[in-house]
Each structure stands twice: as C-alpha cells, then as structure tokens.
Short mmCIF file of the C-alpha atoms (twelve columns), coordinates in Angstrom:
data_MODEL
# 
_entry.id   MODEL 
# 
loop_
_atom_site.group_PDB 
_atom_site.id 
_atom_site.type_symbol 
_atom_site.label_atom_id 
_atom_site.label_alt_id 
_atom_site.label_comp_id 
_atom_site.label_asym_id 
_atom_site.label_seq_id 
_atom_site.Cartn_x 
_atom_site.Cartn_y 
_atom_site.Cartn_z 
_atom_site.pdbx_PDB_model_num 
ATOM 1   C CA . UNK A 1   -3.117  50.706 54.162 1 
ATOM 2   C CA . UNK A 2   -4.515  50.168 57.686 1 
ATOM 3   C CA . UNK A 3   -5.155  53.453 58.464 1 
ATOM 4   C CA . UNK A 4   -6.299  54.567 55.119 1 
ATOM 5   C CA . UNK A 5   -9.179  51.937 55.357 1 
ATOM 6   C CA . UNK A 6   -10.095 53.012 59.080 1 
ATOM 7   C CA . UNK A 7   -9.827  56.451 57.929 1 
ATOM 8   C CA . UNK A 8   -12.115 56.210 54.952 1 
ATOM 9   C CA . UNK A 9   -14.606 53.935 56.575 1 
ATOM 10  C CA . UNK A 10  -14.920 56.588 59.666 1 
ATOM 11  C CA . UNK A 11  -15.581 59.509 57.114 1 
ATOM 12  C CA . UNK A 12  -18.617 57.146 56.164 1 
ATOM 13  C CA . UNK A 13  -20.071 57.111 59.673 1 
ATOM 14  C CA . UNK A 14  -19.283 60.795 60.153 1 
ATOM 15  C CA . UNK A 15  -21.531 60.842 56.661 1 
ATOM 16  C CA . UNK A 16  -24.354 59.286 58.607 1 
ATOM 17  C CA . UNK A 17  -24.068 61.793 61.186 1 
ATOM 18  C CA . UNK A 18  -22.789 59.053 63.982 1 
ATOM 19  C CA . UNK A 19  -20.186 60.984 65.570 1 
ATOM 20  C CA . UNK A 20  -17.937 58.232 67.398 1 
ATOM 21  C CA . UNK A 21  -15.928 57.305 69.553 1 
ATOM 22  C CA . UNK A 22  -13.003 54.787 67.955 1 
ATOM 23  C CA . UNK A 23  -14.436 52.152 70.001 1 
ATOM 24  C CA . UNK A 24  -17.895 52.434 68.883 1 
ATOM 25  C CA . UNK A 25  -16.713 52.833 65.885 1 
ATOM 26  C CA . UNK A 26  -14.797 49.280 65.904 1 
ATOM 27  C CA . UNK A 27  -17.566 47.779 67.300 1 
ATOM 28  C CA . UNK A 28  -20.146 48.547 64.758 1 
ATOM 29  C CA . UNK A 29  -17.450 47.463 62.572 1 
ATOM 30  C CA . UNK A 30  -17.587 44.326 64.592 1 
ATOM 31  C CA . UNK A 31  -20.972 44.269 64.588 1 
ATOM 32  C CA . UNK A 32  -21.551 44.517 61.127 1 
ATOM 33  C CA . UNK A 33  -22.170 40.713 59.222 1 
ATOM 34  C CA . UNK A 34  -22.851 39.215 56.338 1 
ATOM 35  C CA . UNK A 35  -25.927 36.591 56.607 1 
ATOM 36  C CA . UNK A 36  -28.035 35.120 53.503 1 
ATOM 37  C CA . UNK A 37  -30.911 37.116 52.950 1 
ATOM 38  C CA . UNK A 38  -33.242 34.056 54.337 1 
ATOM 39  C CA . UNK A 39  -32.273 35.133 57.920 1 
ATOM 40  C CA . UNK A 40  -33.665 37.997 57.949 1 
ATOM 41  C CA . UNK A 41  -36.822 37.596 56.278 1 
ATOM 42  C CA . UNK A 42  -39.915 36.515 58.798 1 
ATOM 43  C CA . UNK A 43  -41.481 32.974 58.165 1 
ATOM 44  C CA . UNK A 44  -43.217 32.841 54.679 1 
ATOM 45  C CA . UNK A 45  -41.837 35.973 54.225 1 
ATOM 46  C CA . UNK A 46  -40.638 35.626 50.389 1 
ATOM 47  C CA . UNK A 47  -43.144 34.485 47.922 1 
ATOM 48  C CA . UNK A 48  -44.163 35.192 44.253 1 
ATOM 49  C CA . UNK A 49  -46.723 37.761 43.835 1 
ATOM 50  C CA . UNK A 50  -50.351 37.073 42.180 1 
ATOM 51  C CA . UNK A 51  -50.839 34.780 39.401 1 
ATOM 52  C CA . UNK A 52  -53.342 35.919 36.924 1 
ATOM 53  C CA . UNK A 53  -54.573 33.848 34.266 1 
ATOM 54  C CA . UNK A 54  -54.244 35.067 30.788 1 
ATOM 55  C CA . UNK A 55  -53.249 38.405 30.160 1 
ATOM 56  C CA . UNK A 56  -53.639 41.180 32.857 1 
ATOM 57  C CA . UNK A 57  -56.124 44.352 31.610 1 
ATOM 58  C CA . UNK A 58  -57.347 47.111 33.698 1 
ATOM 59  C CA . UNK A 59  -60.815 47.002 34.999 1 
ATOM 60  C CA . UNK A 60  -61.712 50.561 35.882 1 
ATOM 61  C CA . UNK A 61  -64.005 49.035 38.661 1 
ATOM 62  C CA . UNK A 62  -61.631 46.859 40.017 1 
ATOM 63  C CA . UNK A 63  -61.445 46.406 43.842 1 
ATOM 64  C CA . UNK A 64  -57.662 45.961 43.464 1 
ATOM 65  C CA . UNK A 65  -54.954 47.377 42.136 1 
ATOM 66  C CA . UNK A 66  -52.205 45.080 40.957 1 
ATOM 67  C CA . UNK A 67  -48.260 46.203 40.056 1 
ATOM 68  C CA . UNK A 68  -46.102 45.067 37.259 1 
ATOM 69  C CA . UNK A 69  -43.096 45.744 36.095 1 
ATOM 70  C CA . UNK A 70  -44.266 48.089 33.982 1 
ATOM 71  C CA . UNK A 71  -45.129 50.219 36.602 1 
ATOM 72  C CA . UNK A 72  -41.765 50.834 37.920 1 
ATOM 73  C CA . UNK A 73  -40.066 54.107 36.743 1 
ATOM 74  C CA . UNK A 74  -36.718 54.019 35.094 1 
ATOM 75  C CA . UNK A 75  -34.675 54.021 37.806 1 
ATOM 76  C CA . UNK A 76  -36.381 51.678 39.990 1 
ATOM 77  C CA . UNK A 77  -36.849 54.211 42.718 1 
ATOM 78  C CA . UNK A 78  -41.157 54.516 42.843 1 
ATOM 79  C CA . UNK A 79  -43.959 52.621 41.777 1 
ATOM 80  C CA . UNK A 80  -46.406 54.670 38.992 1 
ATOM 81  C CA . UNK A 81  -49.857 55.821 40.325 1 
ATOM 82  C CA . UNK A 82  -51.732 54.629 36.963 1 
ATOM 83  C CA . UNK A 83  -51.339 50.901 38.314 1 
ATOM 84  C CA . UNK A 84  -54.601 48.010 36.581 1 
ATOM 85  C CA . UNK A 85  -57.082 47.727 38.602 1 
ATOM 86  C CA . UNK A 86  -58.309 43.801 38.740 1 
ATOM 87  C CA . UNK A 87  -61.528 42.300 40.200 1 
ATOM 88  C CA . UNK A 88  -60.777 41.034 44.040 1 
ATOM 89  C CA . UNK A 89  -62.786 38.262 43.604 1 
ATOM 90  C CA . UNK A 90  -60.491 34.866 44.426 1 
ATOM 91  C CA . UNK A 91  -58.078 36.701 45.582 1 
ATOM 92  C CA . UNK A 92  -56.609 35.548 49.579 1 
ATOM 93  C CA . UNK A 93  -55.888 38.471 51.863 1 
ATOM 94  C CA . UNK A 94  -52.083 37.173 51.740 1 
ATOM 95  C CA . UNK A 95  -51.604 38.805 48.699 1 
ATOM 96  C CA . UNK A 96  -52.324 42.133 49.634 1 
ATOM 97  C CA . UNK A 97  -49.363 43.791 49.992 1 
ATOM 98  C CA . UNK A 98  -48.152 45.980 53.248 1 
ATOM 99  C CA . UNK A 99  -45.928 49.078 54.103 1 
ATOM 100 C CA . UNK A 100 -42.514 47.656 54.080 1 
ATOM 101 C CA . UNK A 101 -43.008 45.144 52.082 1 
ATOM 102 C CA . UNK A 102 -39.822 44.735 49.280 1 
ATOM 103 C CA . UNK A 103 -40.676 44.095 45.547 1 
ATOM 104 C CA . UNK A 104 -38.205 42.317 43.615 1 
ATOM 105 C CA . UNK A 105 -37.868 42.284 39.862 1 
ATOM 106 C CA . UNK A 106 -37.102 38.703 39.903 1 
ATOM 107 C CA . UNK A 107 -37.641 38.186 35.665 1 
ATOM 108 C CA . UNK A 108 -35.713 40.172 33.112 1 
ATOM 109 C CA . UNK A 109 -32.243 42.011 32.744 1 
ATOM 110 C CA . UNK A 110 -33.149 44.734 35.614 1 
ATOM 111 C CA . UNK A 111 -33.392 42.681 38.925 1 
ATOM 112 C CA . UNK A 112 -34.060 45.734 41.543 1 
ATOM 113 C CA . UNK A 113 -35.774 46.344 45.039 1 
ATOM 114 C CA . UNK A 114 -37.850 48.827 46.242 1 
ATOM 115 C CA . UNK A 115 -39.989 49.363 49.055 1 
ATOM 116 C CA . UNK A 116 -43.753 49.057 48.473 1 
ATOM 117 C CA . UNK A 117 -45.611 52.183 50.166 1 
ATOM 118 C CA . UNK A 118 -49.483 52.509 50.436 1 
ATOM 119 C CA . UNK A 119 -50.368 56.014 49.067 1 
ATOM 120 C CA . UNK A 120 -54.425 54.856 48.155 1 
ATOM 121 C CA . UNK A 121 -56.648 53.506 50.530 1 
ATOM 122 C CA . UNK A 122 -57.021 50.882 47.847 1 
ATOM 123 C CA . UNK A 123 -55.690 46.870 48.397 1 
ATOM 124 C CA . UNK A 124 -52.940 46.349 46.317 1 
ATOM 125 C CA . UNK A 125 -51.063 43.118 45.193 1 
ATOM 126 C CA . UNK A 126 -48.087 42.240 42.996 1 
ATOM 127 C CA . UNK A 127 -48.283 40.201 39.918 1 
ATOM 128 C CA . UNK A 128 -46.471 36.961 39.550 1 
ATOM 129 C CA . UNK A 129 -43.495 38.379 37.931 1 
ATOM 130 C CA . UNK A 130 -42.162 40.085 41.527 1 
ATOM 131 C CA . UNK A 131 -41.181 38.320 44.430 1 
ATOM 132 C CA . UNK A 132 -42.559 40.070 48.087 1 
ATOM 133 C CA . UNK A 133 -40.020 39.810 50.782 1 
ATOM 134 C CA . UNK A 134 -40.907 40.524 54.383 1 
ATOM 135 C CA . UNK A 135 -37.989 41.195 56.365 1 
ATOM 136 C CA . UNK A 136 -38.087 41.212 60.352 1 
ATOM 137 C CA . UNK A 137 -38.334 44.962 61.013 1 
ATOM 138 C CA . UNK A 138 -36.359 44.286 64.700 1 
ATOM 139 C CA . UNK A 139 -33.866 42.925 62.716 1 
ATOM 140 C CA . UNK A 140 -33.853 45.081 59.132 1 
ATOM 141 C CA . UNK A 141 -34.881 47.815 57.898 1 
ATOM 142 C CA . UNK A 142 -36.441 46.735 54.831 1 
ATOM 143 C CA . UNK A 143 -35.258 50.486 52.937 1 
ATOM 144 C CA . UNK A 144 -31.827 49.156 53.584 1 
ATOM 145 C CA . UNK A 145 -32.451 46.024 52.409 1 
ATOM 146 C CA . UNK A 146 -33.981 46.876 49.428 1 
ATOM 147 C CA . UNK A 147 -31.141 49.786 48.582 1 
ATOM 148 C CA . UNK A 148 -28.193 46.877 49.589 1 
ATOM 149 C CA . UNK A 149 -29.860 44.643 47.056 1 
ATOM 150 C CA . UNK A 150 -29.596 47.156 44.258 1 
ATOM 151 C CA . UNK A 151 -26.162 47.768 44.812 1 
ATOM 152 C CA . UNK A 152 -23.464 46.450 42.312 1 
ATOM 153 C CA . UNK A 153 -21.750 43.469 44.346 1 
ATOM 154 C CA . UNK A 154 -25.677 42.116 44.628 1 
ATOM 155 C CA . UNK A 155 -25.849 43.075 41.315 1 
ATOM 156 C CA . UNK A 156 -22.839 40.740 40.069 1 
ATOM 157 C CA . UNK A 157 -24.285 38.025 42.065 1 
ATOM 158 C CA . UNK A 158 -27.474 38.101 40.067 1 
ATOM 159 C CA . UNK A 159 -25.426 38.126 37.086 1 
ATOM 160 C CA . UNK A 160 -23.537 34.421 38.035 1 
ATOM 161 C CA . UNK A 161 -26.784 33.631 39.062 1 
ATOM 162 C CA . UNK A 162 -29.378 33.988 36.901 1 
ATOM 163 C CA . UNK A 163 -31.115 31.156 34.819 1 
ATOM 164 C CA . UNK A 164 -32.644 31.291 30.909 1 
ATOM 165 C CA . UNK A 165 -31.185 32.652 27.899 1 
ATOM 166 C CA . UNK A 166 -33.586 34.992 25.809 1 
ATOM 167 C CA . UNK A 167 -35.651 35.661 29.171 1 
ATOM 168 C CA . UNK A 168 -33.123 35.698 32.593 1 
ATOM 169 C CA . UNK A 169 -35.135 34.900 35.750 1 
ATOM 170 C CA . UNK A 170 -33.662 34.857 39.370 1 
ATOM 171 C CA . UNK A 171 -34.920 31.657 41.138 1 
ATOM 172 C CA . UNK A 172 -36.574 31.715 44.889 1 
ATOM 173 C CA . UNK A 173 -33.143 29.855 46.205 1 
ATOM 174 C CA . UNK A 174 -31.281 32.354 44.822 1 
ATOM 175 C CA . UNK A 175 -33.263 35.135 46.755 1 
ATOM 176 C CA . UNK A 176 -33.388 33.907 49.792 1 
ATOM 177 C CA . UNK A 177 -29.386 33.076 49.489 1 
ATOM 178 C CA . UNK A 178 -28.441 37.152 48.457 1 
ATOM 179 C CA . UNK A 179 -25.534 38.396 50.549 1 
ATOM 180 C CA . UNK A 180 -26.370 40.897 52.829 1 
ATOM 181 C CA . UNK A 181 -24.208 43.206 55.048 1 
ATOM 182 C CA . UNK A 182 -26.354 43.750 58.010 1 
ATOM 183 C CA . UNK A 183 -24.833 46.741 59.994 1 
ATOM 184 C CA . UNK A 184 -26.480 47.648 63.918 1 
ATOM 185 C CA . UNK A 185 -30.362 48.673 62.943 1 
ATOM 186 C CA . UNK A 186 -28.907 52.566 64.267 1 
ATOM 187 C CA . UNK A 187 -26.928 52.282 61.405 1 
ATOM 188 C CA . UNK A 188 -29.288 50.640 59.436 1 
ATOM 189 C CA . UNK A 189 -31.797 53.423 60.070 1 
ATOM 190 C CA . UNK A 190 -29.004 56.229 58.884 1 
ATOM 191 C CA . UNK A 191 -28.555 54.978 55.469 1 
ATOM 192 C CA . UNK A 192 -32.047 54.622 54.648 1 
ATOM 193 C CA . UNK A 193 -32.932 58.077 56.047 1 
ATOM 194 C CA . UNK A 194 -29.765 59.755 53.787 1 
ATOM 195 C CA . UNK A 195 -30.839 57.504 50.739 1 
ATOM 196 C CA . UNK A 196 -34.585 58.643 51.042 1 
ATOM 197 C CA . UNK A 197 -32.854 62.283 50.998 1 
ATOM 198 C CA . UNK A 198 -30.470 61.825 48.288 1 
ATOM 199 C CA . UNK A 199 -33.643 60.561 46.392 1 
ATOM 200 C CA . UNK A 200 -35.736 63.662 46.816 1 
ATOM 201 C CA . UNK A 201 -32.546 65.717 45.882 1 
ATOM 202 C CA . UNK A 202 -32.626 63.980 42.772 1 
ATOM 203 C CA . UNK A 203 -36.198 64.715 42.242 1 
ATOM 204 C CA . UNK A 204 -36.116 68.262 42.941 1 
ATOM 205 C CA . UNK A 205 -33.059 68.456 40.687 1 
ATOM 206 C CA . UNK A 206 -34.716 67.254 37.773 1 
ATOM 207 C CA . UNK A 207 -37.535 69.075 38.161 1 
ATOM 208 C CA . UNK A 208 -35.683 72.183 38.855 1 
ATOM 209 C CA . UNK A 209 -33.776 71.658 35.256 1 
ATOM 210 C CA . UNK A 210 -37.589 70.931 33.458 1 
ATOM 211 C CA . UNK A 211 -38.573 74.216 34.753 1 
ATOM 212 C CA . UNK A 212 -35.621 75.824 33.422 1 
ATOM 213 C CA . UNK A 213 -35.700 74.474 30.141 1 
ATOM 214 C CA . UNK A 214 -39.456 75.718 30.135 1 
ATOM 215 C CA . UNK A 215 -38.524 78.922 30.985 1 
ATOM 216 C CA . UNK A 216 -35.428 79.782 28.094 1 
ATOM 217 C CA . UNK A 217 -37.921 77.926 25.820 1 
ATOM 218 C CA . UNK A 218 -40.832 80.139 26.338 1 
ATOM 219 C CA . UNK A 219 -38.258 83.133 26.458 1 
ATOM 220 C CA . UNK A 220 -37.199 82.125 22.954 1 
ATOM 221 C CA . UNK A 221 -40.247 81.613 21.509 1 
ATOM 222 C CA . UNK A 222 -41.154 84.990 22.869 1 
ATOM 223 C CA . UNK A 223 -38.497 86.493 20.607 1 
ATOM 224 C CA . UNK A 224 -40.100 85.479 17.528 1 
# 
C-alpha cells in the first residue's frame, strides 16, 4: 500500500511538470502542511464586502462597480462583465478590491472562491454578501487558495459548518478556521498555472461544441 501511495502521489508531481528526485520529492511531501486558513491571510485580510442600504440597482453613471452573487457564472470560475454600477460617494478606499484578492460566497448553498481580476480601469467592490480574503502572496498563492477551497473535503467542512435553515451562511470564524494544505509556493505556483489551463480548455471546448451545433443547424435548415 506504501508504494502504491508514493507511486500515485509522484505521478501527481510528474503532472505538474516537477521532475524529481525521490528526495525532493519526500521533502515537499514533508513540506507540505495543513494550517487554518487565518495563517495565511495578511492582517485585516478577511472582511465582509460593502454594505449597501436597501436594495442594490445599477446606476449607469456610477463611479463603481459593485459584484454580487449574481454575477458569478455557473460554475464559479469568472465574474460577469455586466456588473451595477453604484455611486462612490461614502465609500472608503478599503473596499476597493485588488488583483488577488479571493471572493467567497459566504451566504447560500454554493460557498465557492475565486480570484478577483481587474479587467476595467474602473474601482470595483464586493457587496456584503462575499467575504474578501487577502492571503500573504510570499506565503500563498491566492489561485491555489481559492481552487483548494472549492474542492470537496472544504466543501464537506462547509457542510458541518454552516449556520441557518431556509438561508445557510458560513460565519467569519468559520473562514478564517478552513483547512488548508499548503504545499512549497513552487508547487503552489504549478497547480494554479495547470488549473488556469484546464480552465481555458474547458472554455474552448464549449465553445468549440456551440460552433458545431451552429454549423449542422444551419446545414439543416439549408436543406429545407
């Protein structure tokens, strides 16, 4: 059973294109620990996003744009362009948000990460519903992070965790006590860069198949 386990787990640093030797292999085994999210994340670095009073509507003028839930695609995996735009006024520089910055769905059945990205030279903050974490990037690489926390054994903690009945939440202790398997940043770095890949596989694949189906549609029709 031994040698199974070394042998599988060595396939999966082969996968991230670390070619070893056995003892660098142990040690990033060695290496490898599992901390409480809190350790990682710099000092005030996990708070609740924006609170708006009453209910948020898009200003076309706005000054800032602000994301909600609603703005995260099905699977969690980008944030949608067509985010409200809200006035800036009252609103601290604090909340603005930064590259590498890690949203959290911390209301509702879908508690998921993802990396926040600036793609618009517009400020942008997160509404209250999302917790920002700032992890130490010497430390963490917050892609890593974010895909570890929206894997299934985070997943089940959320699950033993989680408070309300109608409307599940994930408290602020809870966040900052998520188990994390923190790996050397090298191989930190690896997973991120072959999970950013996979992602645009996925992307191109389903595009690919809408084209297609395009195609033999208009082809049909073209029989008639």
């Amino acid at each position: 059973m031994h040698h199974k386990h070394y042998a599988k787990n060595y396939l999966v640093i082969l996968t991230l294109g670390l070619y070893l030797h056995p003892n660098h292999y142990a040690y990033i085994l060695m290496k490898s620990k599992l901390i409480d999210l809190k350790h990682i994340i710099t000092k005030d670095g996990l708070s609740s996003g924006y609170s708006v009073r009453g209910k948020i509507s898009n200003n076309p003028n706005g000054e800032v744009r602000i994301v909600q839930l609603k703005d995260f695609n099905d699977d969690y995996t980008a944030i949608d362009d067509k985010c409200f735009r809200i006035s800036a006024e009252k609103i601290k520089s604090k909340y603005y948000l930064k590259n590498g910055d890690i949203l959290f769905t911390g209301k509702g059945a879908n508690n998921f990460a993802i990396v926040y990205e600036c793609q618009a030279n517009i400020p942008t903050i997160a509404s209250s519903a999302l917790f920002v974490i700032k992890v130490d990037k010497e430390i963490a690489n917050p892609n890593y992070v974010s895909w570890y926390i929206n894997q299934n054994k985070v997943q089940n903690y959320f699950k033993t965790n989680e408070t309300g009945t109608y409307v599940t939440s994930i408290n602020k202790k809870t966040v900052e006590e998520i188990p994390v398997v923190l790996p050397p940043l090298q191989v930190q770095n690896k997973i991120a860069q072959i999970t950013h890949l996979r992602l645009k596989e996925k992307q191109l694949n389903t595009e690919i198949t809408d084209l297609k189906n395009k195609l033999i549609t208009n082809q049909l029709l073209n029989l008639l």
